[in-house]
mmCIF file as gemmi writes it, N, C-alpha and C atoms, coordinates in Angstrom:
data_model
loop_
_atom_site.group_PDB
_atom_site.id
_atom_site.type_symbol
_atom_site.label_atom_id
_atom_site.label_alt_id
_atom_site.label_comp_id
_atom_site.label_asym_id
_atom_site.label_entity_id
_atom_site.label_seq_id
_atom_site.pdbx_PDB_ins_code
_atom_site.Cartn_x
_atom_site.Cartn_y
_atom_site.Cartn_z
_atom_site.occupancy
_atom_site.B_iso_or_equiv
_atom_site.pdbx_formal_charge
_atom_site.auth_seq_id
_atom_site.auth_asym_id
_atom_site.pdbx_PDB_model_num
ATOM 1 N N . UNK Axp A 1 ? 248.043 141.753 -35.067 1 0 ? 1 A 1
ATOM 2 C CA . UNK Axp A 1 ? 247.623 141.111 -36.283 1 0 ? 1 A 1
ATOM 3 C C . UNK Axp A 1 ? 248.319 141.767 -37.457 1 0 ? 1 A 1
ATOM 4 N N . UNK Axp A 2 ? 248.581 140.819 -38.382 1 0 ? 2 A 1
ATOM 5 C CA . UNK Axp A 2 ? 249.177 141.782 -39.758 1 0 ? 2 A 1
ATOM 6 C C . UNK Axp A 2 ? 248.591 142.427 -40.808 1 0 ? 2 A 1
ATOM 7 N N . UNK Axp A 3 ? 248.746 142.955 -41.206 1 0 ? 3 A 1
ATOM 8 C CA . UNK Axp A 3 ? 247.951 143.337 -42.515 1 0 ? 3 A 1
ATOM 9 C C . UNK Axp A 3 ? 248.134 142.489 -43.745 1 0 ? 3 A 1
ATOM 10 N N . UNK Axp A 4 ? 249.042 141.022 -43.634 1 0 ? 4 A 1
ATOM 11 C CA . UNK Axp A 4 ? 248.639 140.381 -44.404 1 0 ? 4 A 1
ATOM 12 C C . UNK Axp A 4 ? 247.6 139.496 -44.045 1 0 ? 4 A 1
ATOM 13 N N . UNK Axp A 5 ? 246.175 139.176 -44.846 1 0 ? 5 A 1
ATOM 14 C CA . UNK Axp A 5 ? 245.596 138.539 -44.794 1 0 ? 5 A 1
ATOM 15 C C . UNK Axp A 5 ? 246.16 137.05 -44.586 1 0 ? 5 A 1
ATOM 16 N N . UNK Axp A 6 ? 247.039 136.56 -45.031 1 0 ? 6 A 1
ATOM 17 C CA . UNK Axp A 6 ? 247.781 135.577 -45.299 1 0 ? 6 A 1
ATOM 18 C C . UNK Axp A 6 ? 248.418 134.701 -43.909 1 0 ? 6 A 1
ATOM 19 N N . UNK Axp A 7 ? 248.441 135.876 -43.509 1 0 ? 7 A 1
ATOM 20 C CA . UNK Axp A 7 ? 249.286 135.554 -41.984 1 0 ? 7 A 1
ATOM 21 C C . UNK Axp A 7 ? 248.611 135.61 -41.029 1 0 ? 7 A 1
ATOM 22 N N . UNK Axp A 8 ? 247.339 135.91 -41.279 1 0 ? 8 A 1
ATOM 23 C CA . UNK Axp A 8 ? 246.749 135.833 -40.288 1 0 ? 8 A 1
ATOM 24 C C . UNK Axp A 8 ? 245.422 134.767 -40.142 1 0 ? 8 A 1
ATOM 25 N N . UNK Axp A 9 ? 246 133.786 -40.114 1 0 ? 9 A 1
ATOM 26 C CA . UNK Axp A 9 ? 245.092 132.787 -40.101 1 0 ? 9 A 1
ATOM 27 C C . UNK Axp A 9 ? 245.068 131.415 -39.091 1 0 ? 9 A 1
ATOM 28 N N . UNK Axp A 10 ? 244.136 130.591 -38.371 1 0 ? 10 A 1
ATOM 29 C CA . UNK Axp A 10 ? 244.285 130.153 -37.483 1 0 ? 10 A 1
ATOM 30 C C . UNK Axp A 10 ? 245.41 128.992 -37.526 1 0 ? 10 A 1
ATOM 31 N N . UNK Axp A 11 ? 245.883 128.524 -36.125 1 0 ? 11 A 1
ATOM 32 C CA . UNK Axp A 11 ? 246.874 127.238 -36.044 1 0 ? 11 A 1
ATOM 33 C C . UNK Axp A 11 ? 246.334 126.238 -35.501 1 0 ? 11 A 1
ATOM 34 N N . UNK Axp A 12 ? 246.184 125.255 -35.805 1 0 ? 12 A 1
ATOM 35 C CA . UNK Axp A 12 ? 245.562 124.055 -35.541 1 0 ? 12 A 1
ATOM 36 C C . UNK Axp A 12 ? 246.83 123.318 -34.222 1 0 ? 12 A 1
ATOM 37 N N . UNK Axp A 13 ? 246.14 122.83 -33.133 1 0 ? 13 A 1
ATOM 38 C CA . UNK Axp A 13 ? 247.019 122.134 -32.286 1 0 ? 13 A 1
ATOM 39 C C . UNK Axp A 13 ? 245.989 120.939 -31.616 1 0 ? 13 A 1
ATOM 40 N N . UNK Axp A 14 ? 246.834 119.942 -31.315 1 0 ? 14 A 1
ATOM 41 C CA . UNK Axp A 14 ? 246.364 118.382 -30.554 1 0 ? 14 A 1
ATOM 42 C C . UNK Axp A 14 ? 246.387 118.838 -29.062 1 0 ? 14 A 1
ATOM 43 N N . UNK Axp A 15 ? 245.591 118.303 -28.121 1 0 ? 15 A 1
ATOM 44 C CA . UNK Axp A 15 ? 245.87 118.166 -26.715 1 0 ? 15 A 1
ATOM 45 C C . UNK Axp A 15 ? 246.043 117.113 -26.509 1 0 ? 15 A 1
ATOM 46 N N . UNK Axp A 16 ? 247.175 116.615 -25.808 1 0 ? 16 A 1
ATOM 47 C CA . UNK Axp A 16 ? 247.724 115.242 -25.54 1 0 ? 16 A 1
ATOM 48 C C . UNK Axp A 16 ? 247.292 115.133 -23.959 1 0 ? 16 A 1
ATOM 49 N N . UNK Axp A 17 ? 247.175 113.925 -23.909 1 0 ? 17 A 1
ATOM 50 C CA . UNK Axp A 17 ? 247.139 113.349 -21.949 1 0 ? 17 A 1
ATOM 51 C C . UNK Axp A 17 ? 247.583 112.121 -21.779 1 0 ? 17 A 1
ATOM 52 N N . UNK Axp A 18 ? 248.479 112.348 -20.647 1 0 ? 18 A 1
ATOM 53 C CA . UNK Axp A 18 ? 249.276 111.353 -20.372 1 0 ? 18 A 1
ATOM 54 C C . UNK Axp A 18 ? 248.595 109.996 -19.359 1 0 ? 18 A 1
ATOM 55 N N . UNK Axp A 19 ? 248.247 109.051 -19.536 1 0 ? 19 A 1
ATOM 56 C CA . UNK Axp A 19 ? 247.399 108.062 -18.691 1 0 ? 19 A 1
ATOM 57 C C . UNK Axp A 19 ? 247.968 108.058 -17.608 1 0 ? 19 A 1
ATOM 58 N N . UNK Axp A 20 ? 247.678 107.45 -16.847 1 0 ? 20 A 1
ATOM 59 C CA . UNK Axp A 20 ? 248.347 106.816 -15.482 1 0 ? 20 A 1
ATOM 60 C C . UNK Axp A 20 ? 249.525 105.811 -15.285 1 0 ? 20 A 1
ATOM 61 N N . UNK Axp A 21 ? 249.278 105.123 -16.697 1 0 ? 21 A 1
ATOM 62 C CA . UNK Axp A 21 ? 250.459 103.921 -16.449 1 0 ? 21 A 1
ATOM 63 C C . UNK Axp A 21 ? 251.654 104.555 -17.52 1 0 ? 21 A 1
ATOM 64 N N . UNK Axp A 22 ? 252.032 103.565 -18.069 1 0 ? 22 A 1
ATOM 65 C CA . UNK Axp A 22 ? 253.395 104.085 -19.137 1 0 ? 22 A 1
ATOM 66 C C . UNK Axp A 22 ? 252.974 103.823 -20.302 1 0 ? 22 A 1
ATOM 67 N N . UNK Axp A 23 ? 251.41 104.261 -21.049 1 0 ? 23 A 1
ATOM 68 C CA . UNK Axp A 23 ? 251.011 103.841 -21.814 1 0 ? 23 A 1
ATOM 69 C C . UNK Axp A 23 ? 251.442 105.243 -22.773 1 0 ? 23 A 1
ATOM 70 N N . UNK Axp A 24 ? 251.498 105.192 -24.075 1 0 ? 24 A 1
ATOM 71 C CA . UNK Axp A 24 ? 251.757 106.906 -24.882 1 0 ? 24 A 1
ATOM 72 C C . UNK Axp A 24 ? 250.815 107.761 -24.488 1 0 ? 24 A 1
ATOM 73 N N . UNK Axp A 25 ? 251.424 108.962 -24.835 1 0 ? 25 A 1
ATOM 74 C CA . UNK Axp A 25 ? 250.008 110.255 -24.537 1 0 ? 25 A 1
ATOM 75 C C . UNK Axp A 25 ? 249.145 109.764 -25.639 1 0 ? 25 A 1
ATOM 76 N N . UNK Axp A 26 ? 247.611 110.038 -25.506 1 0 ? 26 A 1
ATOM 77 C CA . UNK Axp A 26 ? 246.383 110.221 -26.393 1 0 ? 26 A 1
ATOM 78 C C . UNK Axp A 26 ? 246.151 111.279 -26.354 1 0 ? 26 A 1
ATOM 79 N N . UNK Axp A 27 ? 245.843 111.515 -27.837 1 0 ? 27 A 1
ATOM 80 C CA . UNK Axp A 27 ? 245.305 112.992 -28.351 1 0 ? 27 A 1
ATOM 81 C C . UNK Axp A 27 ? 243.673 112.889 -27.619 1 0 ? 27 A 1
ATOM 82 N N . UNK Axp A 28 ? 243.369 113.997 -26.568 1 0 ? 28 A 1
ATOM 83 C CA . UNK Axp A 28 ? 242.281 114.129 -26.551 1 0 ? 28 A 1
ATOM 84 C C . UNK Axp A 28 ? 241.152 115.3 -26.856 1 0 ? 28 A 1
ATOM 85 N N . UNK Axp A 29 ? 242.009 115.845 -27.666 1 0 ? 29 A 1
ATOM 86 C CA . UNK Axp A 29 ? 240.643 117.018 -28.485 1 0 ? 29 A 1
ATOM 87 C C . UNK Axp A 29 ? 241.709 117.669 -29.286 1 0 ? 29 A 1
ATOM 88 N N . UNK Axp A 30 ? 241.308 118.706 -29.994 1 0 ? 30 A 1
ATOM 89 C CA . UNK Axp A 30 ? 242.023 119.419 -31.345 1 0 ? 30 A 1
ATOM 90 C C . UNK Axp A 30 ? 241.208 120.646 -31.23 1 0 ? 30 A 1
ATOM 91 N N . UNK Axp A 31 ? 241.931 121.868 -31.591 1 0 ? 31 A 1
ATOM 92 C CA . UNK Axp A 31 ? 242.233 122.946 -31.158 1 0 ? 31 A 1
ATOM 93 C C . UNK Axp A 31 ? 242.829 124.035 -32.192 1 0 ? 31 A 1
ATOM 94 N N . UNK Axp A 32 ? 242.343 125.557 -32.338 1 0 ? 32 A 1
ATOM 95 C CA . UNK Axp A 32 ? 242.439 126.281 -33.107 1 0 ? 32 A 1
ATOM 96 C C . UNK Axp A 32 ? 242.998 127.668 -32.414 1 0 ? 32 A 1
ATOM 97 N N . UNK Axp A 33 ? 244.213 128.057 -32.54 1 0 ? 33 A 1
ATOM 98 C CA . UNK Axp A 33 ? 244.382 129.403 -31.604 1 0 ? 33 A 1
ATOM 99 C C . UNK Axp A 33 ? 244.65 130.495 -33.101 1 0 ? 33 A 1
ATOM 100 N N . UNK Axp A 34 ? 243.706 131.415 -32.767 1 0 ? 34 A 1
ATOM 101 C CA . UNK Axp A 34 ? 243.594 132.192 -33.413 1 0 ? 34 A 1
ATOM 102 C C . UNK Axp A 34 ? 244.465 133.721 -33.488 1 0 ? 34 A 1
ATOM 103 N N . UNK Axp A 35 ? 244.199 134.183 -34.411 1 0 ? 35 A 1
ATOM 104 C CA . UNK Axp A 35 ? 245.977 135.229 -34.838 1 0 ? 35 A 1
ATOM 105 C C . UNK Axp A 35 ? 245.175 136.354 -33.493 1 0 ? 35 A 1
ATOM 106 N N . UNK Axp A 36 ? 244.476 136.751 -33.104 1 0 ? 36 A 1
ATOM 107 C CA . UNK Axp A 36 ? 244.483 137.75 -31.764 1 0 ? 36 A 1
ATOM 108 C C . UNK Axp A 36 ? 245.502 137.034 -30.422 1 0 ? 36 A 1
ATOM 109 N N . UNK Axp A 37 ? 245.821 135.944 -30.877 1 0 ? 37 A 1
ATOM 110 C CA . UNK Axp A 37 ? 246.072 134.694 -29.231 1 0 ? 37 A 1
ATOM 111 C C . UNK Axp A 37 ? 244.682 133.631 -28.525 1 0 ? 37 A 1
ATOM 112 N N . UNK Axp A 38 ? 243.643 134.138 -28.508 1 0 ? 38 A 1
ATOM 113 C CA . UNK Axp A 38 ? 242.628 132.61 -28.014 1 0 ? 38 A 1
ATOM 114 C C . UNK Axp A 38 ? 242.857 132.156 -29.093 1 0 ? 38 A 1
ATOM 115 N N . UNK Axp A 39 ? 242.168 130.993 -28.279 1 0 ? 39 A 1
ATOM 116 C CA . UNK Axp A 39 ? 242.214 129.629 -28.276 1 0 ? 39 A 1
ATOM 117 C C . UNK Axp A 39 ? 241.313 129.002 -27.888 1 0 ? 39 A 1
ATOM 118 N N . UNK Axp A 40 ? 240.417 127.909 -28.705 1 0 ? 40 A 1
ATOM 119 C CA . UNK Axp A 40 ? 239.494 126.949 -28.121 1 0 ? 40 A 1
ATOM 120 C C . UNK Axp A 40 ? 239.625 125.202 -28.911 1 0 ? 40 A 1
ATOM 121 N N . UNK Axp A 41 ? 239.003 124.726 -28.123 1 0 ? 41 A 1
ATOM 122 C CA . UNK Axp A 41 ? 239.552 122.854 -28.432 1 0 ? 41 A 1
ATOM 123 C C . UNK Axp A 41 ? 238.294 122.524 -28.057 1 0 ? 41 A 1
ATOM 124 N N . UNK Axp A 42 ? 237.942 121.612 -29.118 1 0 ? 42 A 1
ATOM 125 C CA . UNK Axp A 42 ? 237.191 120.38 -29.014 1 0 ? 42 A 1
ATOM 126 C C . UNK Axp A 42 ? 237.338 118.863 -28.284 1 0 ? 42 A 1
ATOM 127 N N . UNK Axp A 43 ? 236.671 118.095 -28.242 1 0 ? 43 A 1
ATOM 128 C CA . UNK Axp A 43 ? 236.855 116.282 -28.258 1 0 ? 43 A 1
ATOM 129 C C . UNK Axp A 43 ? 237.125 115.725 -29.38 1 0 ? 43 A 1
ATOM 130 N N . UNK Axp A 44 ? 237.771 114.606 -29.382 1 0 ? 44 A 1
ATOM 131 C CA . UNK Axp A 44 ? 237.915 114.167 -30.835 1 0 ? 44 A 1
ATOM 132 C C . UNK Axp A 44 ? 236.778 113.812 -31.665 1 0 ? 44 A 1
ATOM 133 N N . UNK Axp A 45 ? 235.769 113.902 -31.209 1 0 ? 45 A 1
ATOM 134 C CA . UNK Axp A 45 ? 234.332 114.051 -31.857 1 0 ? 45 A 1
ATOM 135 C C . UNK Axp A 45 ? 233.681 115.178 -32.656 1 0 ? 45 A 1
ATOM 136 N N . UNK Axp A 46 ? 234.275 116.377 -32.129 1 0 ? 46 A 1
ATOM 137 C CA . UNK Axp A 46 ? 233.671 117.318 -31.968 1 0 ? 46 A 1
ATOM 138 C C . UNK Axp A 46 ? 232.538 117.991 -31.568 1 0 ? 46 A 1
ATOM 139 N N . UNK Axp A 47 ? 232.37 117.28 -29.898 1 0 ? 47 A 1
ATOM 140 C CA . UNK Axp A 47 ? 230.771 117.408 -29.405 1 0 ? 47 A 1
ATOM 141 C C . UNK Axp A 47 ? 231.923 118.742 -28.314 1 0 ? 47 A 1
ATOM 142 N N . UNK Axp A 48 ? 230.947 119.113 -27.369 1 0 ? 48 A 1
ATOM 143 C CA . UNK Axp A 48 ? 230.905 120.375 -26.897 1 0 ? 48 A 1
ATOM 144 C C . UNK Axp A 48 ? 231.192 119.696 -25.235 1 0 ? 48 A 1
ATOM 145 N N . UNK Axp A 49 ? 231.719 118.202 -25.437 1 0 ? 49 A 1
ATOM 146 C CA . UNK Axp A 49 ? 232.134 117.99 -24.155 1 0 ? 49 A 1
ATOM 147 C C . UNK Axp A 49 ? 233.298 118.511 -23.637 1 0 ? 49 A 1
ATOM 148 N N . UNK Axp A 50 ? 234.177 118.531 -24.722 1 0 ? 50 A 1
ATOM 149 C CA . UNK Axp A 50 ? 235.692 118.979 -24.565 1 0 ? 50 A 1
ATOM 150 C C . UNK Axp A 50 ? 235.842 120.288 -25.292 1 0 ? 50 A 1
ATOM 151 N N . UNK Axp A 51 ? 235.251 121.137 -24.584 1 0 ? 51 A 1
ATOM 152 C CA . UNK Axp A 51 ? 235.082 122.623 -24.968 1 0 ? 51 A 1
ATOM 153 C C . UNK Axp A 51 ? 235.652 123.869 -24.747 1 0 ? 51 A 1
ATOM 154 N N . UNK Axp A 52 ? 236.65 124.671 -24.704 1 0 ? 52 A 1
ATOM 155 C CA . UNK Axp A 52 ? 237.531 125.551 -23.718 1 0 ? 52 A 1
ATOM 156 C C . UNK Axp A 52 ? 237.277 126.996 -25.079 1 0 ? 52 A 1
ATOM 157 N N . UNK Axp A 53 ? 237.413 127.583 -24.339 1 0 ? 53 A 1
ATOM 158 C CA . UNK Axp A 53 ? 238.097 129.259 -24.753 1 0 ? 53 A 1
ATOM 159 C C . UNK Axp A 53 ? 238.726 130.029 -24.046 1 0 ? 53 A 1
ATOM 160 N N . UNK Axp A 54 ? 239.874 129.93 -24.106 1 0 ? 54 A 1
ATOM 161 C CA . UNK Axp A 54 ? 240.651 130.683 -23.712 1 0 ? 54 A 1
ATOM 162 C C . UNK Axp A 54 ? 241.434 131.827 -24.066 1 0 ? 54 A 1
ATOM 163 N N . UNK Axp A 55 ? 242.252 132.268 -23.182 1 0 ? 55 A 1
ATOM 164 C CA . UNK Axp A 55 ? 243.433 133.46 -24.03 1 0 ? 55 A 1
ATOM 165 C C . UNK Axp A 55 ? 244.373 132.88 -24.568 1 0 ? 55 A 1
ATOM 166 N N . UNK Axp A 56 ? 244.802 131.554 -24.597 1 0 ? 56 A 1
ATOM 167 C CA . UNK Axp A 56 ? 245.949 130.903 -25.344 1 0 ? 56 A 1
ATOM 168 C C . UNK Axp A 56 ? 245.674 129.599 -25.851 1 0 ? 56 A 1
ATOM 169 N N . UNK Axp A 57 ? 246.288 128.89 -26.303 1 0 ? 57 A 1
ATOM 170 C CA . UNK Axp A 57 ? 246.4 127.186 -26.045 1 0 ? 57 A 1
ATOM 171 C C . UNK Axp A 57 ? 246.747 126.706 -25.038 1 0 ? 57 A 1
ATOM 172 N N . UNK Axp A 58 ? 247.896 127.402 -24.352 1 0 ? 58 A 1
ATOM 173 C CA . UNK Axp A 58 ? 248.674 127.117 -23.374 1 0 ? 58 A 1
ATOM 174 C C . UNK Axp A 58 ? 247.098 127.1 -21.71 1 0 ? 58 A 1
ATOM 175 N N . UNK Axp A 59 ? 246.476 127.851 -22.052 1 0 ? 59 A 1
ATOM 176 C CA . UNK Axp A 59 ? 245.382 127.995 -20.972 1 0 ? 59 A 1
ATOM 177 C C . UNK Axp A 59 ? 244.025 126.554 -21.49 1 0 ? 59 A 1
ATOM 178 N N . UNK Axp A 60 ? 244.128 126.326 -22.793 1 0 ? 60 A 1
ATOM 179 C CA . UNK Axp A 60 ? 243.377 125.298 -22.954 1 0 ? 60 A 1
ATOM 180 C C . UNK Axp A 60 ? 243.498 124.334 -22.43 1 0 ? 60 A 1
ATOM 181 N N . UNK Axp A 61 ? 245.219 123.667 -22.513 1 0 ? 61 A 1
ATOM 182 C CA . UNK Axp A 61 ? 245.882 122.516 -22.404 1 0 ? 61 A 1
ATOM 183 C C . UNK Axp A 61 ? 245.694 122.51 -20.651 1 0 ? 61 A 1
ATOM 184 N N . UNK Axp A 62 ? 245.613 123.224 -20.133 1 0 ? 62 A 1
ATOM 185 C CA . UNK Axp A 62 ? 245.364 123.486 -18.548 1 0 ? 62 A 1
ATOM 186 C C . UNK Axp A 62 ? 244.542 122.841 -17.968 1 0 ? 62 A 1
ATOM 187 N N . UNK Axp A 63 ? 243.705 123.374 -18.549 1 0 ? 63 A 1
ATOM 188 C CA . UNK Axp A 63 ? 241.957 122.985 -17.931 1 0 ? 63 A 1
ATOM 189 C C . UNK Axp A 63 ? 241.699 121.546 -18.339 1 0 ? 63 A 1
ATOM 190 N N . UNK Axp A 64 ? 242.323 120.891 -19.019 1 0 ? 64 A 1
ATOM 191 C CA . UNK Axp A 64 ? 241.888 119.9 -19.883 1 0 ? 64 A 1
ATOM 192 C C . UNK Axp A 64 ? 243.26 118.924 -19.019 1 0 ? 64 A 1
ATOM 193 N N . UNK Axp A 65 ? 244.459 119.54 -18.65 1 0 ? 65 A 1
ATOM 194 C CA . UNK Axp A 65 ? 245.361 118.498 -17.813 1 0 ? 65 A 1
ATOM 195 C C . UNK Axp A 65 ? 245.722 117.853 -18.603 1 0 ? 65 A 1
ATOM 196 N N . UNK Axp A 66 ? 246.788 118.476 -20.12 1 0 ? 66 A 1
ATOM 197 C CA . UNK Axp A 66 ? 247.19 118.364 -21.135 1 0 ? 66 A 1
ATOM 198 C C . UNK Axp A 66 ? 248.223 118.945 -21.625 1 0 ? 66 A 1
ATOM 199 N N . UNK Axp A 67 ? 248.901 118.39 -22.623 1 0 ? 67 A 1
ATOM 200 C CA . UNK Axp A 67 ? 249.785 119.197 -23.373 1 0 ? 67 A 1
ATOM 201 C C . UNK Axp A 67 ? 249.216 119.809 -24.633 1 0 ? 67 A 1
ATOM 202 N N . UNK Axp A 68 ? 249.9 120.985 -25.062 1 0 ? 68 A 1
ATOM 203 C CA . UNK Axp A 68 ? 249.658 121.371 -26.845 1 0 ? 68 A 1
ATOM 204 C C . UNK Axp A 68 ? 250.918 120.453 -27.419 1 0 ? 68 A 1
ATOM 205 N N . UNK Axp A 69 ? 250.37 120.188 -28.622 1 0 ? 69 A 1
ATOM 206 C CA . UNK Axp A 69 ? 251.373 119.683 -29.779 1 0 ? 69 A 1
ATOM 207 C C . UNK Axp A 69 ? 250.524 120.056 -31.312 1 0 ? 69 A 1
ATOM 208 N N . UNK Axp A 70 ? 251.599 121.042 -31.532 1 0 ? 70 A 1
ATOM 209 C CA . UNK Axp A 70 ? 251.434 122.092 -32.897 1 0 ? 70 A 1
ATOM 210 C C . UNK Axp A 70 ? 251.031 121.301 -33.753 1 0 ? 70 A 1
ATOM 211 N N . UNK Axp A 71 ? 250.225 121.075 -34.93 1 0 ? 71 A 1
ATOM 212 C CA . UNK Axp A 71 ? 250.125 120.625 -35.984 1 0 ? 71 A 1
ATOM 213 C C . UNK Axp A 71 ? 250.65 121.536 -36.966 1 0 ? 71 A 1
ATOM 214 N N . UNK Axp A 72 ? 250.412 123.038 -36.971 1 0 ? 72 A 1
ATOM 215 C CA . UNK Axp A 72 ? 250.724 123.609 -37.727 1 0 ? 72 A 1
ATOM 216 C C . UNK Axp A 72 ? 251.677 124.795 -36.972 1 0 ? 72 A 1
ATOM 217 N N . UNK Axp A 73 ? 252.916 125.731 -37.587 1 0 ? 73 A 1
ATOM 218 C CA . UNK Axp A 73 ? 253.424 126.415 -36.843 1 0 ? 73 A 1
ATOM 219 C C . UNK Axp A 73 ? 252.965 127.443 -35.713 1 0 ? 73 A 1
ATOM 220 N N . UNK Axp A 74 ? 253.717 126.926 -34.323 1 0 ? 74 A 1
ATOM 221 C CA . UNK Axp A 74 ? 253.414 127.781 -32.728 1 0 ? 74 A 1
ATOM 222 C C . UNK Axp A 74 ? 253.026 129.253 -33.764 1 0 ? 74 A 1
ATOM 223 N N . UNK Axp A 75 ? 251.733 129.72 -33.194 1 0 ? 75 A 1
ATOM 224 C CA . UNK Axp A 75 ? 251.429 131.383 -33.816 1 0 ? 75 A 1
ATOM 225 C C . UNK Axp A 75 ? 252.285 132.455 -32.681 1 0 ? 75 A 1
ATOM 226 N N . UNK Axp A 76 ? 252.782 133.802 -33.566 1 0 ? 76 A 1
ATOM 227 C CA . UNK Axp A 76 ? 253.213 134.528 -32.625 1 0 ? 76 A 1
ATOM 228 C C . UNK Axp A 76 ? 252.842 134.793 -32.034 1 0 ? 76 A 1
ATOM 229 N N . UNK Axp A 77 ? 252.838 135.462 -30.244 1 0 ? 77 A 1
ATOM 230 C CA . UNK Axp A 77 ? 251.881 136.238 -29.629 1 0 ? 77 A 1
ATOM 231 C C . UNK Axp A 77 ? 251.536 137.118 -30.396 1 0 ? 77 A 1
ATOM 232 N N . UNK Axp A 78 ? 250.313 137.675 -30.134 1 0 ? 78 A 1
ATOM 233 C CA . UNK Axp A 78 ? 250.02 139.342 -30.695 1 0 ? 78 A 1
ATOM 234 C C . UNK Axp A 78 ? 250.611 139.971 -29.807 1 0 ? 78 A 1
ATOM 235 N N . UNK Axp A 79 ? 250.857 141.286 -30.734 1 0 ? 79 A 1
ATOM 236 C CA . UNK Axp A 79 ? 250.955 142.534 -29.92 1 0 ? 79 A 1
ATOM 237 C C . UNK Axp A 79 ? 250.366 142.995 -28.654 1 0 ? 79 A 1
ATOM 238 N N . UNK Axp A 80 ? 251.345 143.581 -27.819 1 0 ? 80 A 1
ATOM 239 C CA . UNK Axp A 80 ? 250.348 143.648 -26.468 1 0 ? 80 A 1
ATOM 240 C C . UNK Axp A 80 ? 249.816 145.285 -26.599 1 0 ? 80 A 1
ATOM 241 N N . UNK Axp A 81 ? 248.652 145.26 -26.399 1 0 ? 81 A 1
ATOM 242 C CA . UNK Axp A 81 ? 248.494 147.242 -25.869 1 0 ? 81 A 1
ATOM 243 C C . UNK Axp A 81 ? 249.34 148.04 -25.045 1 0 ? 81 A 1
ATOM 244 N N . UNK Axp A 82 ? 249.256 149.552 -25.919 1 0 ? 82 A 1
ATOM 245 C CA . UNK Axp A 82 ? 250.068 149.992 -25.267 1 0 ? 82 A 1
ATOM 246 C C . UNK Axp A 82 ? 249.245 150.99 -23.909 1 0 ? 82 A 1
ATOM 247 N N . UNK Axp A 83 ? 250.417 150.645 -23.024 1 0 ? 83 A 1
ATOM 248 C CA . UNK Axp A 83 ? 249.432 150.998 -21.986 1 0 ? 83 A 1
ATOM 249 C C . UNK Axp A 83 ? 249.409 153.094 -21.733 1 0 ? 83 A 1
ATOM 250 N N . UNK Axp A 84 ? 248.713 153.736 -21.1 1 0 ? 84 A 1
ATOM 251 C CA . UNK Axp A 84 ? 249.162 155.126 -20.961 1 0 ? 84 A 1
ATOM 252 C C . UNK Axp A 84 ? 250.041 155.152 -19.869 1 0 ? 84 A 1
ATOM 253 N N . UNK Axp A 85 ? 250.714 156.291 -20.037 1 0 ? 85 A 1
ATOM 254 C CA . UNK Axp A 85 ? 252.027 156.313 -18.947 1 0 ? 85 A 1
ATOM 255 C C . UNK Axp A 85 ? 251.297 156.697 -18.039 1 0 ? 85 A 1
């Protein structure tokens, strides 16, 4: 995380799903990954049917059998811990 307040603030992303036929992807929930790396997504309602928390977006879009598509700029990973030798 940075020490700018500024930069550290959440990214909004769509989960897309692709139908069965050759119809376009539909957005099916919207999604906030936060400056640590999780990530959780709603339904386009915002009821608690389409609900995830994860360690990424990339783990949201999973469970849900979806793509991410950024609304706002991909966030960096965070920093990883350092481990002891």
């Amino acid at each position: 995380m940075s020490s700018n307040p500024a930069e550290d603030k959440p990214s909004r992303f769509a989960l897309l799903a692709y139908p069965d036929d050759d119809s376009p992807p539909q957005i099916v929930g919207w999604g906030l990954a936060l400056p640590d790396g999780s990530a959780f997504a709603v339904n386009l309602h915002g009821r608690r049917t389409l609900l995830a928390l994860c360690t990424n977006a990339d783990g949201v879009a999973r469970l849900h059998n979806a793509d991410v598509a950024w609304i706002d700029d991909e966030p960096s990973p965070p920093p990883q811990p350092h481990s002891p030798p």
